[in-house]
N, C-alpha and C positions, 0 to 999 in steps of 0.2 A: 590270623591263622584259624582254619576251622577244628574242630577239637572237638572229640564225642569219645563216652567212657563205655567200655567196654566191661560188662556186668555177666560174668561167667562162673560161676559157682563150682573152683577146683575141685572143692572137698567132695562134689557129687560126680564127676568125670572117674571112669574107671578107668582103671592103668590101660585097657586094651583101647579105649575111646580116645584117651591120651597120645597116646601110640599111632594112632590114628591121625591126630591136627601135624599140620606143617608145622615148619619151628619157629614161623615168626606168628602165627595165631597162636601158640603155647606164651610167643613174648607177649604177646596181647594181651593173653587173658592173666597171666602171670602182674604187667601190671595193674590190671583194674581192679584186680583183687587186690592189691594193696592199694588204691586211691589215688595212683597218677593216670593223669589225663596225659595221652600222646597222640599224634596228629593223627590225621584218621586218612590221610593219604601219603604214600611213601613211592607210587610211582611204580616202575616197572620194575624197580631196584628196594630189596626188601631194607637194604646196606641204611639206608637212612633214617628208619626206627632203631639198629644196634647202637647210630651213634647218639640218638636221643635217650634212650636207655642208659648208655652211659654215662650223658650228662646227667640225669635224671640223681646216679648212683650215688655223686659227687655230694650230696648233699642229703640223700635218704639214709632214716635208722640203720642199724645192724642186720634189723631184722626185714625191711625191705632190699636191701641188698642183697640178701643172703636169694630170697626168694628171684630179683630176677636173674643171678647167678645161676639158678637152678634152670630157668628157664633155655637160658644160654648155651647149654649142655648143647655135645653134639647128637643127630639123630643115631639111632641103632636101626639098619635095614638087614637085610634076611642076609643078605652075599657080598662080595666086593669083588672086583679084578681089575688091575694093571692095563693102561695105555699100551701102545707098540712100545714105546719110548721109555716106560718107567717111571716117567716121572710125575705121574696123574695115578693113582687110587680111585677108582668109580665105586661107587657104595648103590648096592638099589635091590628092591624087594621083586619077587618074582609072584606075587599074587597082591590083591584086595587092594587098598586104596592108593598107594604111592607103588603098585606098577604101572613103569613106564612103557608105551606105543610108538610104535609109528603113525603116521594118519596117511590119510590119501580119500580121493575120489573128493566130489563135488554133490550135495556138500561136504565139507570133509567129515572123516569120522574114524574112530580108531581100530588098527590092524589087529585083529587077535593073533594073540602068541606072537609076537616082535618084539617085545622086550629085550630081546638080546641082539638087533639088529643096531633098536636103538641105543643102546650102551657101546656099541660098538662106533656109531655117530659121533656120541658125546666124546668119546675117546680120542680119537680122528682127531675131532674139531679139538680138543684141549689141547695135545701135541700140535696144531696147528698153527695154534695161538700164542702159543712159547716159543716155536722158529722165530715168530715176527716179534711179538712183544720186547722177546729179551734177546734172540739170535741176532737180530736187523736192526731194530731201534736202539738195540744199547740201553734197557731199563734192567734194575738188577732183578734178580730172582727173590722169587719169596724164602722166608725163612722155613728150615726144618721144625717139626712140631713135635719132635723127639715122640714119635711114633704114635704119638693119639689116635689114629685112624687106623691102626696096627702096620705102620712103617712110617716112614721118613717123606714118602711120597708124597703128594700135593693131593687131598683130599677131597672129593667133590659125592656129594650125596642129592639123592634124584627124589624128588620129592613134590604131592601135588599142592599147588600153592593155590592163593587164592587167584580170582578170576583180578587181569590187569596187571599181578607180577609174574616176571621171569625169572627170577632168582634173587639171591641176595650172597653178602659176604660177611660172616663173621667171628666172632669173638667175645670170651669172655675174659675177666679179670686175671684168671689162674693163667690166662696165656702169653703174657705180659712179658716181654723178653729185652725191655728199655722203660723206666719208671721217673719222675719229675714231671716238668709241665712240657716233656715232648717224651714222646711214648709209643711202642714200637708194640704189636703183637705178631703170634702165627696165628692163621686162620682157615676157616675151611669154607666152603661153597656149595649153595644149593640150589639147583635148578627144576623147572617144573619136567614133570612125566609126559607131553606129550605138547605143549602149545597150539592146543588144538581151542580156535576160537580165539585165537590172540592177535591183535592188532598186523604182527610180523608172526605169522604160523610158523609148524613143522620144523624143518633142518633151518629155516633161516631164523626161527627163532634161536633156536639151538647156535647158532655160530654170534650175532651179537650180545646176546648174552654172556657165554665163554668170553669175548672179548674183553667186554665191560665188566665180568665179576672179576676175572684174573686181574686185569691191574688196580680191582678196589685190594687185591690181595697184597698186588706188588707196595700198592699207597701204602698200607698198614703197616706190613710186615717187615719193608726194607727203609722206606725215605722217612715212615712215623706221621702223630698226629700232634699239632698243638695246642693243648688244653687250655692257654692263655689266653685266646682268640675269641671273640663269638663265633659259637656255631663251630668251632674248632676249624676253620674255614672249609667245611665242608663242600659249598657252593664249587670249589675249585676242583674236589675230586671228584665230583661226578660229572662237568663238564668234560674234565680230563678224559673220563673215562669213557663218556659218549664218544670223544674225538678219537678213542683208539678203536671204537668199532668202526668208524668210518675210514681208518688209515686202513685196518687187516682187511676188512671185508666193504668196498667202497662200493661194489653194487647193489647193498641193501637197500640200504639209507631209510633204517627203521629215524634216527634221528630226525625226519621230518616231523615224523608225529608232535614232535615237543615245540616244534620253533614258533608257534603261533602265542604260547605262553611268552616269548620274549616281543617280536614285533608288533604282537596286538595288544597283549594285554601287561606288561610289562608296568603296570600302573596301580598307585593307590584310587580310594573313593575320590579324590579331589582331582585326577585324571594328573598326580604327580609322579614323572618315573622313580619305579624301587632303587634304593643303595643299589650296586651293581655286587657287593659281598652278603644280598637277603638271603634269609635259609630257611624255607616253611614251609608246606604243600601251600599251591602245588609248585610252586619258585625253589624245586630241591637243587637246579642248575643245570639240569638235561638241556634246558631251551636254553642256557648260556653257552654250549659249545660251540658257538660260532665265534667264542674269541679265541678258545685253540685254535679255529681256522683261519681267523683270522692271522696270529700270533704264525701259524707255519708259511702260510705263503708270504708271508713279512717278511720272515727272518729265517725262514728254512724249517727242515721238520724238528733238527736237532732242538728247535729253543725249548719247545715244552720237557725233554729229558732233562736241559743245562737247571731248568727250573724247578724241577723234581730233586735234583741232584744237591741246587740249592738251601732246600727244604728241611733240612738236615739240620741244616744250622739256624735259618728264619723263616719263619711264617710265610705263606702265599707269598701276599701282596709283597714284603720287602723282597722277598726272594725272586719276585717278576722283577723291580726295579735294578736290581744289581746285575738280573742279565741283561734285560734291555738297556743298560748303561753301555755293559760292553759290548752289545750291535749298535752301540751310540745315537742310541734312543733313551726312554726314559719310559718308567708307567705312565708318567702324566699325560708325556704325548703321543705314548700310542694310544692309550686309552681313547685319548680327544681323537684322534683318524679314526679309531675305529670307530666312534659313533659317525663320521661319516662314511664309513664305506654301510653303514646298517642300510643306507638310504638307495643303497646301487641293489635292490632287490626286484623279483619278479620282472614287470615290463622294463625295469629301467635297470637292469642285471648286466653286466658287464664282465663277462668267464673270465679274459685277459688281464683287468686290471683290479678286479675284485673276486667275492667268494667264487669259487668256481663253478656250482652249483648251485648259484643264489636265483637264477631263472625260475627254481622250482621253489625258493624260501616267499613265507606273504611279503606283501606291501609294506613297511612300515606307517604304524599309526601316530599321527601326529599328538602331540601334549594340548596344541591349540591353535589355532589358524584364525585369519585376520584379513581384510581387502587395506589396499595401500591407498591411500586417502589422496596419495597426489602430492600429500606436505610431508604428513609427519603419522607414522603406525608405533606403536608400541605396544611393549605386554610386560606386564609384574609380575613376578615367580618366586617359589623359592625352590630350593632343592636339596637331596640328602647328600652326605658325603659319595665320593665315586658314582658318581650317577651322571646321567645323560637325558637331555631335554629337547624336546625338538620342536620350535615354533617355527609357523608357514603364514609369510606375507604376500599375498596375493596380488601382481599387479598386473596390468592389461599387457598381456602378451607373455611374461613369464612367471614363475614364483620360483621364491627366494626362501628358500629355509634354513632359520640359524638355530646348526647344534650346539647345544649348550653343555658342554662338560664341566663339573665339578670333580676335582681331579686330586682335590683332597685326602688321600688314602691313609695318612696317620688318626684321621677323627673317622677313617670308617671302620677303624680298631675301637678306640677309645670313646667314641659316641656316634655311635651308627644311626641313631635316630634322630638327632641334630637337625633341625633344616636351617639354610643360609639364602637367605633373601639377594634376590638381584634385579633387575630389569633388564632389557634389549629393545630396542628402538630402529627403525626405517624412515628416512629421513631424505627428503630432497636437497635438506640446506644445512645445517648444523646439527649436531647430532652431539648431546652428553654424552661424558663419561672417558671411557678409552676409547677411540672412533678408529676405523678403519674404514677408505673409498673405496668403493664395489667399482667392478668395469661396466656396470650401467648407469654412472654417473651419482646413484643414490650415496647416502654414509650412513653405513652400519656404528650403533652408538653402545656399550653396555654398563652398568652399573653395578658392584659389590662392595663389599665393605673388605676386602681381601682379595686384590685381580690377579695376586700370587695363585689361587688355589681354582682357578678357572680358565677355562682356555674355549676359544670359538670358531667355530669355522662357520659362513655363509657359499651355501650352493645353489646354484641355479639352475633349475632342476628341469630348462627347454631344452639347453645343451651338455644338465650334468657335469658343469665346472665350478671350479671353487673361484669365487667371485670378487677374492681380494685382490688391489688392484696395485700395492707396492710391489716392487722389485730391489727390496734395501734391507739389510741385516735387520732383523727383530730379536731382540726389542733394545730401542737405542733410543736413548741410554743406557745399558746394558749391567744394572745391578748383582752384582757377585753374590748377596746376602739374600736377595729373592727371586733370580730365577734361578731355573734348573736345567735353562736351552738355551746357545744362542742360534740363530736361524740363517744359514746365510743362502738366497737364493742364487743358482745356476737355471739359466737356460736351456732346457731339454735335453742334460748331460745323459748318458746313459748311468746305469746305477754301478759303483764299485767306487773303489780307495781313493783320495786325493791325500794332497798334503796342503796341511792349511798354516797358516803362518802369521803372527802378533809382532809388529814394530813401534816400540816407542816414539814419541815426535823425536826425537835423536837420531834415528833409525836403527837403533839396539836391536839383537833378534829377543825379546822376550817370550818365545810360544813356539813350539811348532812341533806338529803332531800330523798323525794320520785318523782322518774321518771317513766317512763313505755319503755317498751319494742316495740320496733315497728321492722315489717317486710319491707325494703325495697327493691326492685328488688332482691331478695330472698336473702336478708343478713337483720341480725335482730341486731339492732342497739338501744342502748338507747342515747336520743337526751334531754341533756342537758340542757336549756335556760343559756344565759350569766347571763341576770338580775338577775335571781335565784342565781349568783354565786358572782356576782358585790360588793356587799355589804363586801364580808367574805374574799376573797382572798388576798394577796398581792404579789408583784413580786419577785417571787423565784421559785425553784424546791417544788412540791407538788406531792405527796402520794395519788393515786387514789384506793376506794377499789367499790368494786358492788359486789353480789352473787345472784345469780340466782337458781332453781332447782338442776340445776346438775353441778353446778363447781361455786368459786371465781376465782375474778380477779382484777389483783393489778398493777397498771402500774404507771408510772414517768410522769407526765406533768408539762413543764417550763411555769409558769405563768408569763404574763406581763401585767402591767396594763397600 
């Protein structure tokens, strides 16, 4: 993380100079003056130094607290007025440094006397953004803030920020309206006076922004934050909340600017990919919102509210597993698809069966790549918890890339910094470890010291398929105590409900439930949950049946508990 102290001399700033900085250069210089270092980039969202500030809090004097509490305060601007709607407070000055413009012309530059054109923008766009937010998507509202802005209303103050942010959302201590190690605030919001000169200018700065501060508002103030967590999983609310600019306002797509931080550079010094839960400049998780995108066209747009809604009661990550259980999936294994759909980008983009807009995402960059020798390619790796690896075997006529998911998400709590050693192997002939045979004849081999907490896909990347070459329930033997999927393949079933069915060699019904059909890397697979089967099974040989549209299927899987 890079890190530079900011060395601002309070005691010589005059109340009018003061008056003058935005309010996250007031947090800045608030802490340097007391001797904490904090990250010297927060992105286009100021929201990410409020919450290092508060971790900060957690462990400073009385009397550094006190100070950046002070910092925290809300702005005082000249005026304020009402949305159409009522439900938005606009605070903004009508002279000197925080009034806000409109811009226009080429190059641009700003409208004199528009100030109130543009307040009337911001207004618009905030009622806007609460039809869909909370009208359509079903997220709740933010909480009342028993009038701190001089009403009940949703507070937003216009303010010029520094070059690079568009706003921020925050909060101090005093606003605290749920206290323990899950913790709820009301907050208010500040956006720049004119985004003139900003990567996403003028009104469309103005609408992603709105987008993306309102539900850091909705994060805080209604679903809460978990202090128990690193990083309080922050990484998850601002992907979140890039994914809701692109749901309201899908023609912007300020969102591209970030995604080259996840496909290119998504990597340490040793070119090892990041924990997928990192939180630092510049990995604040803006370039992570392609696994909400990913996450909505999987399982519909509802999954990221069912997950918010979750949150309430667990942290992110458990909180994704309990609803991807009930779309009878799992984190582990969408995680492991989604590291291969990262691969269906730019020329090898695919609208229909991947991101929708991945034609215009980069290329992803490989971990390390390799030519296939004819016998036998390998590579030694390790990796962090939650994380994704991606080696390229190169042979005459196609290449072969195996994602490697580490899919371990209890140690990306507990020891996020952890690495686990594995290897992966290309092979003409025999191949260690767990092997699976590719449909080009080769065997894909891998090695861990835990193949519970790893999962892999091989793609082949002339015809963009996934390369494995069984058609039989995985994984068989089928251990009850360490998976968390059992896999059974169908044939180009369409996706929707089956009923799947467990018979003893007796032919007792022991099991029978409803799963769905899923398409992965163009094999359509029904995925089992273990828990679903925990209860009913015992260790023996069992009688699998499913029927789909156009055929049954009946397979042998050895149970173990």
């Amino acid at each position: 993380m890079i890190t530079r102290r900011f060395v601002v001399p309070l005691l010589l700033i005059s109340s009018f100079a003061l008056g003058q900085m935005n309010s996250l250069d007031q947090l800045r210089a608030r802490l340097a003056e007391n001797g904490i270092e904090i990250s010297a980039e927060s992105g286009k969202c100021g929201t990410p130094l409020i919450v290092e500030a508060m971790q900060r809090m957690q462990d400073a004097p009385a009397a550094v607290r006190s100070e950046i509490q002070s910092a925290l305060q809300r702005p005082t601007r000249h005026v304020n007025r009402l949305s159409t709607s009522g439900r938005f407070r606009i605070h903004y000055d009508t002279t000197l440094t925080h009034q806000p413009a409109m811009i226009s012309g080429a190059p641009a530059s700003r409208v004199p006397n528009s100030h109130e054109e543009f307040v009337d923008s911001v207004a618009s766009i905030f009622d806007q953004v609460w039809e869909k937010e909370i009208g359509e998507l079903g997220f709740e509202p933010p909480p009342e803030d028993n009038g701190a802005g001089g009403g009940n209303e949703y507070d937003v103050y216009i303010e010029s920020q520094s070059p690079g942010t568009f706003g921020g959302t925050y909060w101090e201590p005093g606003d605290i309206l749920e206290s323990g190690i899950h913790q709820r605030y009301s907050t208010y919001i500040t956006i720049d006076v004119d985004f003139l000169g900003e990567r996403t200018p003028g009104l469309d700065g103005i609408r992603v922004t709105a987008a993306h501060e309102f539900h850091h508002a909705v994060q805080v103030g209604s679903y809460g934050i978990w202090t128990n967590v690193p990083a309080f999983d922050y990484f998850f609310y601002e992907l979140s909340a890039v994914w809701l600019e692109e749901v309201v306002f899908d023609e912007i797509n300020d969102y591209y600017f970030d995604l080259g931080n996840f496909f290119l550079n998504f990597k340490d010094l040793s070119n090892r990919s990041f924990g997928f839960t990192v939180y630092g400049a510049p990995w604040r998780g803006y370039e992570r919102s392609v696994w909400a995108l990913f996450l909505e066209k999987k399982y519909g747009r509802d999954v990221l509210r069912q997950i918010w809604d979750g949150m309430k009661r667990l942290p992110a990550l458990q909180s994704m597993d309990e609803v991807l259980e009930f779309h009878g999936s799992s984190l582990e294994s969408s995680f492991a698809e989604f590291g291969a759909w990262n691969l269906f980008t730019g020329f090898r983009a695919d609208s229909l069966l991947y991101y929708e807009e991945g034609r215009n995402f980069p290329v992803l960059s490989m971990n390390a790549s390799a030519g296939f020798s004819g016998m036998t390619s390998s590579f030694n790796g390790s990796a962090l918890p939650l994380s994704l690896q991606y080696y390229r075997f190169e042979l005459t006529g196609d290449t072969v890339v195996a994602v490697i998911a580490n899919t371990n998400s209890n140690s990306a709590y507990s020891t996020p910094s952890q690495f686990e050693s594995f290897s992966v192997s290309l092979s003409s002939g025999t191949a260690q470890g767990a092997t699976q045979k590719l449909k080009n004849g080769r065997t894909a081999g891998f090695i861990a010291d835990d193949f519970g907490e790893w999962r892999t896909h091989y793609i082949g990347m002339t015809l963009n398929v996934d390369m494995r070459q069984e058609s039989f329930p995985a994984p068989n033997p089928f251990h009850l105590s360490a998976s968390d999927l059992l896999t059974l393949p169908v044939d180009k079933a369409p996706e929707g409900p089956v009923e799947v069915f467990f018979l003893t060699p007796s032919l007792d019904l022991a099991y029978s439930g409803t799963h769905f059909i899923t398409n992965r890397i163009g094999k359509s697979e029904v995925l089992v949950p273990t828990n679903a089967l925990r209860p009913y099974l015992s260790t023996g040989v069992h009688f699998v049946f499913l029927k789909t549209a156009e055929r049954e299927y009946a397979w042998k899987v050895l149970v173990i508990r």
